[in-house]
C-alpha positions as CSV (number, residue, x, y, z in Angstrom):
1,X,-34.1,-32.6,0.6
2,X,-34.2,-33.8,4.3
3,X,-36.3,-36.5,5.4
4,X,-38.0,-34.2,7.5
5,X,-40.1,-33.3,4.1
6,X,-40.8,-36.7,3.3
7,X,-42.1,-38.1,6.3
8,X,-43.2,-35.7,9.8
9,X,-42.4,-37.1,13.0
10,X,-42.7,-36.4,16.2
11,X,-40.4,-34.0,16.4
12,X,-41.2,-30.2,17.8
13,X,-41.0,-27.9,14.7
14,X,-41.7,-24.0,14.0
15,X,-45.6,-22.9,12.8
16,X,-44.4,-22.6,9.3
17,X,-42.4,-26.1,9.1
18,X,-45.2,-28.4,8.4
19,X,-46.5,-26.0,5.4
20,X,-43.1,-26.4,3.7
21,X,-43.2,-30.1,4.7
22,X,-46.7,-30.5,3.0
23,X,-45.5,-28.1,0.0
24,X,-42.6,-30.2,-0.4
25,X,-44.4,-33.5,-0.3
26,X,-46.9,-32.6,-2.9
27,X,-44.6,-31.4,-5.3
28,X,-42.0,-34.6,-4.7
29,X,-45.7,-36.6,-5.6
30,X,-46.4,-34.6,-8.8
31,X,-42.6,-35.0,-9.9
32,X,-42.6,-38.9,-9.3
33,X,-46.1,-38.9,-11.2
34,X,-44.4,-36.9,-14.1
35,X,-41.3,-39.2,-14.3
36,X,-43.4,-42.6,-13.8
37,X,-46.0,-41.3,-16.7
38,X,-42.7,-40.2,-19.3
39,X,-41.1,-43.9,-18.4
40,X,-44.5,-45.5,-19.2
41,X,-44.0,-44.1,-23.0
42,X,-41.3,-46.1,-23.5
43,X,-43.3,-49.0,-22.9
44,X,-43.6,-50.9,-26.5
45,X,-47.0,-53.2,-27.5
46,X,-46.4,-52.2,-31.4
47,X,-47.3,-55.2,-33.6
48,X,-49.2,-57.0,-31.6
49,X,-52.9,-57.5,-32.2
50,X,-55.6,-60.1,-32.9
51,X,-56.3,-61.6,-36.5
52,X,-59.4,-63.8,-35.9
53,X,-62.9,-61.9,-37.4
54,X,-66.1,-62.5,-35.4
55,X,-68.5,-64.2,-37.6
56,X,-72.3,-63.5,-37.5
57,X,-75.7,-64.7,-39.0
58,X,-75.4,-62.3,-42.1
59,X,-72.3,-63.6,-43.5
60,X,-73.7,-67.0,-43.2
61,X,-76.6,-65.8,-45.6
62,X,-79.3,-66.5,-42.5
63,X,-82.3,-63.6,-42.2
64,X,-82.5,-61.6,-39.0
65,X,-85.3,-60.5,-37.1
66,X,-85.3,-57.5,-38.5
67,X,-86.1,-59.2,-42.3
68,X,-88.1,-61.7,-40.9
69,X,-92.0,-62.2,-40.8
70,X,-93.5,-61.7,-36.8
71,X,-95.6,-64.4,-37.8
72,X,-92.7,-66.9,-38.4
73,X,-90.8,-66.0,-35.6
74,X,-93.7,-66.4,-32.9
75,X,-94.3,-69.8,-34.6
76,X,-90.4,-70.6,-33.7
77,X,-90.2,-69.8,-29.9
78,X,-89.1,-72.1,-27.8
79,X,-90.4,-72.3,-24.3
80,X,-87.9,-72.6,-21.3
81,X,-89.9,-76.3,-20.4
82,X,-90.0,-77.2,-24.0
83,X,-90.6,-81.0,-22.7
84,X,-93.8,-80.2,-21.4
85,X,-95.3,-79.8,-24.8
86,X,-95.2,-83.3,-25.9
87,X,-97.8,-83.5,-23.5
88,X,-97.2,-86.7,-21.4
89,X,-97.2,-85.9,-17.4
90,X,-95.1,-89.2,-17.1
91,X,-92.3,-87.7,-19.0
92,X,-92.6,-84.2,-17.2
93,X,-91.8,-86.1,-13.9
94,X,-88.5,-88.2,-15.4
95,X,-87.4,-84.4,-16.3
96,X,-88.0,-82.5,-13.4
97,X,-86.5,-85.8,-11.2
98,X,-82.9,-85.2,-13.6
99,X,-82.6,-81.7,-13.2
100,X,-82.9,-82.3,-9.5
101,X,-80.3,-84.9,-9.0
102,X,-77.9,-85.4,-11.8
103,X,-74.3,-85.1,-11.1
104,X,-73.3,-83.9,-14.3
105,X,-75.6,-80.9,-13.8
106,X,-74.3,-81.0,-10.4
107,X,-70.7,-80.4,-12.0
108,X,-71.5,-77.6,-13.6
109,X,-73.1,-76.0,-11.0
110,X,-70.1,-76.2,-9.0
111,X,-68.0,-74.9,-12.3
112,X,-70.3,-71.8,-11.9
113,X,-69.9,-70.8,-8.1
114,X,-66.3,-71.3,-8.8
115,X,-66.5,-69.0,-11.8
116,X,-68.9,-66.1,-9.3
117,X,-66.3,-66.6,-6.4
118,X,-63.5,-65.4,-9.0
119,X,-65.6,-63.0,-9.7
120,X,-66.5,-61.9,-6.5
121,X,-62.0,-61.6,-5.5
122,X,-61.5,-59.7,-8.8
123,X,-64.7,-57.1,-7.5
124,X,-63.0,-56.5,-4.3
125,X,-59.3,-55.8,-6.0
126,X,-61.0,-52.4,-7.2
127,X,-61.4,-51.0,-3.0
128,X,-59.2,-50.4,0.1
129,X,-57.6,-53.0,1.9
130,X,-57.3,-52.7,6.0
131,X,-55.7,-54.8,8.2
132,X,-54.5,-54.6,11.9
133,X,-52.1,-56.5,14.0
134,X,-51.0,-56.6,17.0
135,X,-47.4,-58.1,18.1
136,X,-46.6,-58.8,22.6
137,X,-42.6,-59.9,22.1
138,X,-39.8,-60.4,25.4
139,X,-35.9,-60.6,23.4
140,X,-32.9,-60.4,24.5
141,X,-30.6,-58.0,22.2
142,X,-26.9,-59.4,22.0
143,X,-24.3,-57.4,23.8
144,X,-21.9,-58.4,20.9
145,X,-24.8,-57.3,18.1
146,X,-25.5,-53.7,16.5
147,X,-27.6,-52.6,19.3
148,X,-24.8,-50.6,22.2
149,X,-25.3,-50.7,25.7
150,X,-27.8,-50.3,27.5
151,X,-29.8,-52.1,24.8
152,X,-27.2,-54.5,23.9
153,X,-26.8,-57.4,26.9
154,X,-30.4,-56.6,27.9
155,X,-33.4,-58.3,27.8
156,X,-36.5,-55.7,26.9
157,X,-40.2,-56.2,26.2
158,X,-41.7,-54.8,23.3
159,X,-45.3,-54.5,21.8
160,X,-46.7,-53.1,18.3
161,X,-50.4,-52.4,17.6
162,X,-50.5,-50.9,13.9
163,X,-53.6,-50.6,11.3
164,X,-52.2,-50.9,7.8
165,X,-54.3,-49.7,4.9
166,X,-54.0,-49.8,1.2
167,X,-55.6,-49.1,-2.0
168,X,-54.6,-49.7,-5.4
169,X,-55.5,-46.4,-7.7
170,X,-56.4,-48.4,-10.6
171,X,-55.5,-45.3,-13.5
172,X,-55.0,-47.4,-16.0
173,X,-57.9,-50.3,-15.7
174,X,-56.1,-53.0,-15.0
175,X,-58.7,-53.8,-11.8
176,X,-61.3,-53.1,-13.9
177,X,-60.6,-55.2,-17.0
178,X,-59.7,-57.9,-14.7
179,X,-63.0,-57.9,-13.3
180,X,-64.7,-57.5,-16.6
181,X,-62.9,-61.0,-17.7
182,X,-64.2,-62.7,-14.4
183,X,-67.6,-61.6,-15.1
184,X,-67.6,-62.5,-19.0
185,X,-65.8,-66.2,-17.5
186,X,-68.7,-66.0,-14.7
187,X,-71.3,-65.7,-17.4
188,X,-69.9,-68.3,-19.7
189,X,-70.2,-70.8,-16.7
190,X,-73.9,-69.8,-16.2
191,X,-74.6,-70.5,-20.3
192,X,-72.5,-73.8,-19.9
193,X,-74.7,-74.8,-16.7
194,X,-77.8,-73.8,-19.1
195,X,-76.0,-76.2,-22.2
196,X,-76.1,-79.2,-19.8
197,X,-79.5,-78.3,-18.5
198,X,-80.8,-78.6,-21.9
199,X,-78.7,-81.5,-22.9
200,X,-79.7,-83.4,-20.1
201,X,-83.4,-82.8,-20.7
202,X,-82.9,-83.8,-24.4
203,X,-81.2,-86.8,-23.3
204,X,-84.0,-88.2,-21.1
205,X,-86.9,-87.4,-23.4
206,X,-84.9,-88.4,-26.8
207,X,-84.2,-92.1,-24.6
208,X,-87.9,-91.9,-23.5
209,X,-89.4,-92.1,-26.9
210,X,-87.0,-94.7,-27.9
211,X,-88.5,-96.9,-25.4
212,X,-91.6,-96.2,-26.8
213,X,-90.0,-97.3,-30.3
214,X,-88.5,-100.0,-28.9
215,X,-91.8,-101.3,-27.2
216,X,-94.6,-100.8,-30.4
217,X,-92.0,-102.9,-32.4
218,X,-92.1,-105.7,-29.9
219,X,-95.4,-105.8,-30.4
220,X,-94.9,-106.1,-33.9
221,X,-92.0,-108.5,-33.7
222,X,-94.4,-110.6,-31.4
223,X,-97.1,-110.6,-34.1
224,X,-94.8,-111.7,-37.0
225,X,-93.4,-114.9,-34.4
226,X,-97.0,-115.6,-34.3
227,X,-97.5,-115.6,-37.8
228,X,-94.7,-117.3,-39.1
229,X,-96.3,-120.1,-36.2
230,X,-99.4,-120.0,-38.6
231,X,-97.3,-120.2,-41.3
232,X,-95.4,-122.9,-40.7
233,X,-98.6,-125.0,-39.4
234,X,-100.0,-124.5,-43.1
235,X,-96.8,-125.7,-45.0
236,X,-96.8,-128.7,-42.6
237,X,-100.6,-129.6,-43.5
238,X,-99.3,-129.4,-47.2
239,X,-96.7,-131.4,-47.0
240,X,-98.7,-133.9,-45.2
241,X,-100.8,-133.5,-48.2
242,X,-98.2,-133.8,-50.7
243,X,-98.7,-130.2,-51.8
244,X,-95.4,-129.0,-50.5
245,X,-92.1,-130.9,-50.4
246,X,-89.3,-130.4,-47.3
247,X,-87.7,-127.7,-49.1
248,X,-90.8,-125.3,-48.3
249,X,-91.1,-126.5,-44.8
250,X,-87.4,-125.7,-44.1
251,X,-88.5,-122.7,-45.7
252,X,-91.1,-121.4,-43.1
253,X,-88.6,-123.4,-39.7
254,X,-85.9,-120.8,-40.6
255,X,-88.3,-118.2,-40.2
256,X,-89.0,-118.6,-36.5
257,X,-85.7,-119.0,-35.0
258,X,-85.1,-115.1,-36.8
259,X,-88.3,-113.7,-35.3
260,X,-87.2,-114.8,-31.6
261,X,-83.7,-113.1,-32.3
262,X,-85.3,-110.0,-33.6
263,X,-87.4,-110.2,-30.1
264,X,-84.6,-110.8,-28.2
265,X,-82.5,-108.3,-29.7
266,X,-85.3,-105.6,-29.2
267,X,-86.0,-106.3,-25.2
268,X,-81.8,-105.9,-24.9
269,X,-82.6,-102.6,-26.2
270,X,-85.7,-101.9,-24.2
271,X,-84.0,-103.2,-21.0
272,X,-80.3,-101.1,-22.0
273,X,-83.1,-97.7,-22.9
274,X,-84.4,-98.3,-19.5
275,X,-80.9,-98.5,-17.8
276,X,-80.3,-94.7,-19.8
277,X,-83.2,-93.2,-18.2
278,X,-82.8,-94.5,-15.0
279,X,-78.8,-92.9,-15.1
280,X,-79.7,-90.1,-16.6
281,X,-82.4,-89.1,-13.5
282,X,-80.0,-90.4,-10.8
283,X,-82.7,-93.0,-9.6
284,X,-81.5,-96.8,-11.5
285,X,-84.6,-98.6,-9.6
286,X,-87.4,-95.7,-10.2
287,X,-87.6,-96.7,-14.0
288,X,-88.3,-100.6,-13.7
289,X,-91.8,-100.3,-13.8
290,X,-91.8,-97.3,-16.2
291,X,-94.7,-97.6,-18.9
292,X,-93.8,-96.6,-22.5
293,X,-96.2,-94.2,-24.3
294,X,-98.1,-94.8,-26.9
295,X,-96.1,-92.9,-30.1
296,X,-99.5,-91.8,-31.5
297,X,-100.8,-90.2,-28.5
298,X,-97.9,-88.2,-28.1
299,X,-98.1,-84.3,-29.4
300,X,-96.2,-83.2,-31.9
301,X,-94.4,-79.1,-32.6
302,X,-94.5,-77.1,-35.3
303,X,-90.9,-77.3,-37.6
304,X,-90.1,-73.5,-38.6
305,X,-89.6,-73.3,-42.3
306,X,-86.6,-70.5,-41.8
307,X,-84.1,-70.2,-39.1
308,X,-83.2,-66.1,-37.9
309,X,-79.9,-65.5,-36.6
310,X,-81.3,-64.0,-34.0
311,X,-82.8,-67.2,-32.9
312,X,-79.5,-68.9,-33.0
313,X,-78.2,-66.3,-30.5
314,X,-80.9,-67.9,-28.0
315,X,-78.6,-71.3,-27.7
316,X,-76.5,-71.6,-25.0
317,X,-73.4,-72.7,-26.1
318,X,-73.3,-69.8,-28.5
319,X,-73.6,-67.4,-25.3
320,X,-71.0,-69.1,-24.0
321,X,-68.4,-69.2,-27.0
322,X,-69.5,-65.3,-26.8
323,X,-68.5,-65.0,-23.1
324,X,-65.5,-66.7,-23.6
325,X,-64.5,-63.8,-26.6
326,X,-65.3,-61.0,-23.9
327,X,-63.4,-62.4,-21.2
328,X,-60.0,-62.8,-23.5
329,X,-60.1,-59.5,-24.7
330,X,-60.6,-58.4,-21.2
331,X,-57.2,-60.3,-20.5
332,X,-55.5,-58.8,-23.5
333,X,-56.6,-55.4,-21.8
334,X,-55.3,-56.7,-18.9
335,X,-52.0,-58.0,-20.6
336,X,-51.9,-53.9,-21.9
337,X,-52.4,-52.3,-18.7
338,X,-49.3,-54.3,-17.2
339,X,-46.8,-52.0,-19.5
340,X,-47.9,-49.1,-17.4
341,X,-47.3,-48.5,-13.9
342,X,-49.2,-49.5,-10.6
343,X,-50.1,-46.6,-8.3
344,X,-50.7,-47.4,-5.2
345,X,-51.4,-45.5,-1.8
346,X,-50.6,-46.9,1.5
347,X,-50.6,-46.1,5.2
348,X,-50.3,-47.2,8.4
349,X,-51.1,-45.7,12.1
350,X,-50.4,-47.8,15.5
351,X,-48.4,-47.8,18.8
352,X,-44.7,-49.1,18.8
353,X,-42.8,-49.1,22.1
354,X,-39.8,-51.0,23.7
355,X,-41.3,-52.1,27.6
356,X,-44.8,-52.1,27.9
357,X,-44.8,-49.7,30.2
358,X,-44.9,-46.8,27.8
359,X,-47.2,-48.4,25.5
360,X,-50.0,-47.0,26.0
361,X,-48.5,-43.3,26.0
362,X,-48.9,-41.0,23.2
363,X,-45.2,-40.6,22.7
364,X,-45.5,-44.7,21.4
365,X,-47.9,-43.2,18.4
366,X,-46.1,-43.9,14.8
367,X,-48.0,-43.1,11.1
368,X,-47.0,-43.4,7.8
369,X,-49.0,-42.7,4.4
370,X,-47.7,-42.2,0.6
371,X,-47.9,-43.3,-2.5
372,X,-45.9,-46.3,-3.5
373,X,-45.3,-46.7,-7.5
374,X,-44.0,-49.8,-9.7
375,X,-43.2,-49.6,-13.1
376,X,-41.5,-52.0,-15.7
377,X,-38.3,-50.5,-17.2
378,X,-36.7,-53.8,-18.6
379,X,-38.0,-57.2,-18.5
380,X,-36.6,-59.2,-21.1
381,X,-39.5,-59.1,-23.1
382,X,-41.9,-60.7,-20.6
383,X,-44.5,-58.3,-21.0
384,X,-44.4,-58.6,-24.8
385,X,-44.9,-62.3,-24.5
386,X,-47.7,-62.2,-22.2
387,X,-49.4,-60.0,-24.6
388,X,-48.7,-62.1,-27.4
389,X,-50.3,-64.9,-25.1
390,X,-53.4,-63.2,-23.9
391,X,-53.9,-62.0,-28.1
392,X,-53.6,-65.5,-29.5
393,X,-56.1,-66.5,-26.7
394,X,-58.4,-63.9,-27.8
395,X,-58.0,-65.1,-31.3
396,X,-58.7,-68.6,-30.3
397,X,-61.8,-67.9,-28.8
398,X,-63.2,-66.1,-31.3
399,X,-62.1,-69.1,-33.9
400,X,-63.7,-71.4,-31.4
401,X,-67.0,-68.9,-31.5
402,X,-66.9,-69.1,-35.2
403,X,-66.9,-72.8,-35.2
404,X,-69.7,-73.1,-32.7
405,X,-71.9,-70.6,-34.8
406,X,-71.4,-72.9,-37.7
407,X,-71.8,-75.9,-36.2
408,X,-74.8,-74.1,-34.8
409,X,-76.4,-73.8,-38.2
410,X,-75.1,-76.8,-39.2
411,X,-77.2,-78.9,-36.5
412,X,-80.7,-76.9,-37.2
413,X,-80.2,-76.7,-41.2
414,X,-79.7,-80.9,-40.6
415,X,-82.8,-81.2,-38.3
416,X,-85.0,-78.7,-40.8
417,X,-84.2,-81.0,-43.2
418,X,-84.9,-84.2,-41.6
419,X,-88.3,-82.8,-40.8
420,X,-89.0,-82.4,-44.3
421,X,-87.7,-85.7,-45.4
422,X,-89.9,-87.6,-42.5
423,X,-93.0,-85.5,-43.3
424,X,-92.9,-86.8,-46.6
425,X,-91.8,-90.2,-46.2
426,X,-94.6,-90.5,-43.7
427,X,-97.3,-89.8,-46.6
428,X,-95.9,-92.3,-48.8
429,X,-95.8,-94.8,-45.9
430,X,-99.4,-94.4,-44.8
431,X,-100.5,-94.7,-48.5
432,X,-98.6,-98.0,-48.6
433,X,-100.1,-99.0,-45.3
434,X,-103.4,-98.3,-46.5
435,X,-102.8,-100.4,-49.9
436,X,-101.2,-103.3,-48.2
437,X,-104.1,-103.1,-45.1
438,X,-106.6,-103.2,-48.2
439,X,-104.7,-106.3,-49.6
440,X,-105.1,-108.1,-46.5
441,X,-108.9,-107.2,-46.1
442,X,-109.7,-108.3,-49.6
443,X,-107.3,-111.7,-48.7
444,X,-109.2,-112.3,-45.5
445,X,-112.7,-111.7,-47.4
446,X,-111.8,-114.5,-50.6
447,X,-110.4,-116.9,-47.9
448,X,-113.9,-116.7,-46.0
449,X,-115.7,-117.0,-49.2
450,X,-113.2,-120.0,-50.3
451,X,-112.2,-118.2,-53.1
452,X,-108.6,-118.3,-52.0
453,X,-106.5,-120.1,-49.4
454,X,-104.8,-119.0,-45.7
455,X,-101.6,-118.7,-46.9
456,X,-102.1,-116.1,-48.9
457,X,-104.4,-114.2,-46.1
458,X,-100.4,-114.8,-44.0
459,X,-98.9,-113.3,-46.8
460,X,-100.9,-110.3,-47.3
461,X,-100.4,-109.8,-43.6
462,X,-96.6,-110.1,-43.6
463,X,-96.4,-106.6,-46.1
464,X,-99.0,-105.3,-43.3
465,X,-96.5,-106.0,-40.6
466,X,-93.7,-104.8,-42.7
467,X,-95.4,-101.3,-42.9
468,X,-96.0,-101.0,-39.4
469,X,-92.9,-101.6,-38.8
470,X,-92.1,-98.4,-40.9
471,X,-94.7,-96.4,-39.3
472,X,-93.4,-96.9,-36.2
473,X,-89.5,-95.7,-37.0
474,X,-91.0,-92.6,-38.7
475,X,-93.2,-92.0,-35.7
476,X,-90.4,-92.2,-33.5
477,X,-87.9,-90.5,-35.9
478,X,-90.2,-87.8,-35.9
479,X,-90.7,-86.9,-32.2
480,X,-86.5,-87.8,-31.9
481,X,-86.3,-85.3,-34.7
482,X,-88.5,-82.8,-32.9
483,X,-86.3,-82.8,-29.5
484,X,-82.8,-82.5,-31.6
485,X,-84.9,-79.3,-33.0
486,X,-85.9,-77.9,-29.6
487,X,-82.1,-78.4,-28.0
488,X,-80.3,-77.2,-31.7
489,X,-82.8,-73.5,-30.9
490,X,-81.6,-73.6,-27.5
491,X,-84.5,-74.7,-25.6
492,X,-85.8,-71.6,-24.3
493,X,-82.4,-70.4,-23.2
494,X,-82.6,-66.2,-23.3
495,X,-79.8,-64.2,-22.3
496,X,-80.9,-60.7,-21.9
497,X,-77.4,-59.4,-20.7
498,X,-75.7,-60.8,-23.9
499,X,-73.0,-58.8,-25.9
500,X,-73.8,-58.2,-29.1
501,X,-71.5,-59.8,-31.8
502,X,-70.5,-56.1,-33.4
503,X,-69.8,-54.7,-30.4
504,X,-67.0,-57.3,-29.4
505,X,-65.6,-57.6,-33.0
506,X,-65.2,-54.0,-32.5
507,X,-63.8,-54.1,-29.1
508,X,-61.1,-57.2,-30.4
509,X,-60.3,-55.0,-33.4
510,X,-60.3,-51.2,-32.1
């Protein structure tokens, strides 16, 4: 075959030439399609396929929505602002002022507009491609080169204009599966964003209410340094009196010097818990004059008794482990599509003349179109490797979305149970408060009726101090306990456009 039926040119040709030209064209496509399709079934991918098993909520014995009671999951939703419903307009502001401004969630922004700009190049490898140039050049050809006389010795001007155009004919998917793993990696960076959202917010609230800790048991510290004073005085007066000997007295000095450490040691904390909110919002200054809330005045939310599945689906680093598992078994897809050939179609239309004097004529016109087709014969097992590659990847993520998922359970079943335990222990400690407060009353009322002396009004006091002490750890262990709840169910995060688990186990195990 001539190249006449390959590629028309310019050259004069009978009414019936360009019909066997086309003829012959179309059939020499069809015949390269037919050889390029019976290579591709040589290509081998036997034996190589993922192990790893998506886990879900059922073989971890956890209900689903579906078993569950409506009544118990409306009692467990978690609003987007979940801060908000503690109720204290100060810490709303320290919120709202981290999630503006911090560079960690400035990080992960960026992550994510790199992730949508990936995603964004893989979209546009599915369309045509056009580009045009336009080349002015003045050489002079070598009289002793491969270009005779007249040419050679000469010095010529010359000028291309050309439009080039090209468009891969994705038959296989590779495009598309590429673009699918940009979107799953896009999507992953959006639930990461969302993880440090939400772990940012539980940071500055979780710090918040440990300053109000930190600050009722100052006040309680500051008591007991005034009590042991009191103390001390009375021990004094008796050994004045001979009631008491030195041993007693060094007794009650010892007892001072501990209470100022205990102070000290507690505004270090208050003044380091400052420091950590002041970070954490990106302003160091805006929290020196910060007032600690009251632990009692603070509202409290309601602890489910069972955790769905379903509910653990809502956090965000669960969506993203998820993400992650799409996205590598789009590369493996990817990894498959590279055994089979590309198809792609090209073409090109433009002026090319030597001396721009002709270069505007329509005997300068030049064209080419086709189809242009790559296939892989023998690589040395390069393919095969970068499938093995792109499968242990796959298996790794969905190891790494088991491990989440567990860990998952692990944190709410802990923080369940902690809400339990400090329910409970905060009965028993008011009912000890109570008895000891009641001690101290009937101690104050037989010291004003001289039935009994101070000391032992100091003393009933100290087991007063003591529980308050207690009451305020379990108040403060109970609102810490609440956030840790809040962030372990995702704080509000919802992901409408979620795969579901079966459907990407299936997928990763066809």
């Amino acid at each position: 075959m001539n190249n006449n039926t390959v590629l028309p040119t310019s050259t004069p040709r009978s009414a019936g030439a360009p019909a066997r030209s086309g003829r012959g064209a179309a059939l020499l496509y069809l015949g390269t399609l037919v050889v390029t399709l019976g290579l591709t079934a040589c290509a081998n991918m036997s034996g190589i396929a993922p192990h790893a098993q998506m886990r879900d909520g059922a073989s971890l014995g956890l209900p689903s929505a579906a078993t569950g009671t409506p009544d118990l999951f409306a009692d467990i939703a978690v609003p987007t602002e979940w801060w908000r419903g503690f109720g204290d307009a100060q810490l709303d502001g320290l919120v709202d002022k981290a999630l503006s401004s911090s560079p960690s969630l400035k990080q992960a922004e960026a992550r994510l507009a790199r992730a949508q700009a990936v995603t964004d190049s893989a979209r546009a490898a599915e369309g045509p491609r056009l580009d045009g140039g336009l080349d002015a050049t003045r050489q002079h050809f070598s009289a002793n080169g491969i270009y005779p006389a007249p040419l050679g010795g000469s010095t010529y001007n010359m000028a291309t204009a050309r439009a080039t155009g090209s468009w891969e004919l994705d038959f296989f998917g590779r495009n598309r599966a590429a673009l699918e793993a940009a979107i799953g990696s896009a999507n992953a960076a959006k639930a990461d964003e969302q993880a440090a959202r939400l772990l940012l917010a539980s940071n500055v609230v979780r710090n918040y209410f440990q300053l109000a800790r930190l600050q009722a048991q100052l006040v309680v510290a500051e008591r007991t340094l005034e009590q042991r004073k009191e103390t001390l005085q009375l021990v004094l007066d008796r050994v004045s009196a001979g009631l008491d000997t030195k041993l007693e007295q060094r007794q009650s000095e010892g007892g001072l010097p501990e209470a100022r450490q205990q102070m000290e040691s507690l505004r270090e904390q208050i003044a380091l818990t400052r420091n950590a909110i002041g970070a954490l919002i990106g302003q160091p200054q805006a929290v020196a004059n910060l007032t600690a809330p009251e632990l009692d005045s603070v509202q409290g939310v309601n602890v489910p008794a069972v955790i769905p599945a379903d509910l653990l689906g809502r956090r965000p680093d669960i969506a993203a482990a998820r993400w992650r598992v799409e996205a590598s078994l789009k590369d493996v897809d990817v990894a498959k599509t590279q055994f089979y050939p590309d198809v792609n179609l090209t073409a090109f239309v433009g002026l090319n003349s030597l001396g721009f004097n002709d270069f505007l004529q329509g005997s300068s016109r030049e064209w080419s179109v086709g189809p242009a087709i790559r296939l892989p014969i023998f690589d040395s097992g390069r393919l095969r490797a970068n499938l093995r590659g792109k499968t242990a990847d796959l298996d790794a993520a969905v190891e790494s979305y088991n491990a989440s998922l567990l860990d998952a359970v692990h944190d709410v079943a802990d923080q369940v149970a902690s809400s339990r335990a400090i329910a409970l222990q905060q009965t028993e400690q008011r009912a000890a408060q109570t008895a000891a407060e009641g001690a101290y009353a009937i101690a104050v009322q037989r010291y004003k009726a001289g039935l009994g002396n101070y000391l032992n009004v100091l003393t009933a006091e100290s087991t007063v101090l003591t529980q308050r002490r207690q009451a305020v750890d379990l108040a403060a262990r109970r609102l810490d306990n609440q956030v840790a709840l809040m962030r372990a169910l995702g704080g509000g995060y919802v992901a409408n456009d979620l795969p579901a688990v079966a459907s990407v186990a299936a997928a990763a195990h066809p």
